[in-house]
N, C-alpha and C positions, 0 to 999 in steps of 0.2 A: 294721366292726361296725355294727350298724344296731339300733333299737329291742327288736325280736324274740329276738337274742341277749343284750341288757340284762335284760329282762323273764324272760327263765328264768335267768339267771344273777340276778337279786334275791329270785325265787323258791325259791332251795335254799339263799339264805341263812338264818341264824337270827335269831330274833326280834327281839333285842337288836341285831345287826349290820345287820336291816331299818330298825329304829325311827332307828338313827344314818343311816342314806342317808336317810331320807326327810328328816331335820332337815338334812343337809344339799342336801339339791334342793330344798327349802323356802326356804332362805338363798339361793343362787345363781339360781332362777327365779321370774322373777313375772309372773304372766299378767296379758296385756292386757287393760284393764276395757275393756268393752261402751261403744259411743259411741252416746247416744241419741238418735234424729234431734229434729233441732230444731221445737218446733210452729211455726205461723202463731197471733200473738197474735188473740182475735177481736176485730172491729171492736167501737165503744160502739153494741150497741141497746138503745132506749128501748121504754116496755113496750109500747108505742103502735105501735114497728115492728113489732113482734112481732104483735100484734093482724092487724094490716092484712095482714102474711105469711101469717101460720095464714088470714085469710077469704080471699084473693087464689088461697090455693095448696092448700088441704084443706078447704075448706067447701061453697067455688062450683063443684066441677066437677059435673057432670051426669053420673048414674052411667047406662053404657046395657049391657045386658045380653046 
């Protein structure tokens, strides 16, 4: 028996006899939570880093067209 033949055999069940299987595959399955990848803590920059970065890397280039 394989998925396909569950899924129309829960299908021509009746409501009340649907509502009891699902409390019961509620009770006996429980899906795997999601594992969230782990970030990289960011280093301490001081606001001064910051500064020097923003002129070093987006201020000083020379735009040529």
């Amino acid at each position: 028996m394989n998925a396909n033949d569950v899924y129309n055999v829960a299908k021509a069940l009746p409501k009340e006899e649907l509502d009891k299987l699902c409390d019961m595959l509620a009770i006996n399955y429980q899906p795997k939570k999601a594992i969230k990848p782990k970030k990289k803590p960011l280093p301490d920059f001081t606001v001064d880093d910051g500064i020097r970065y923003l002129l070093a890397n987006h201020f000083n280039k020379v735009k040529t067209a």
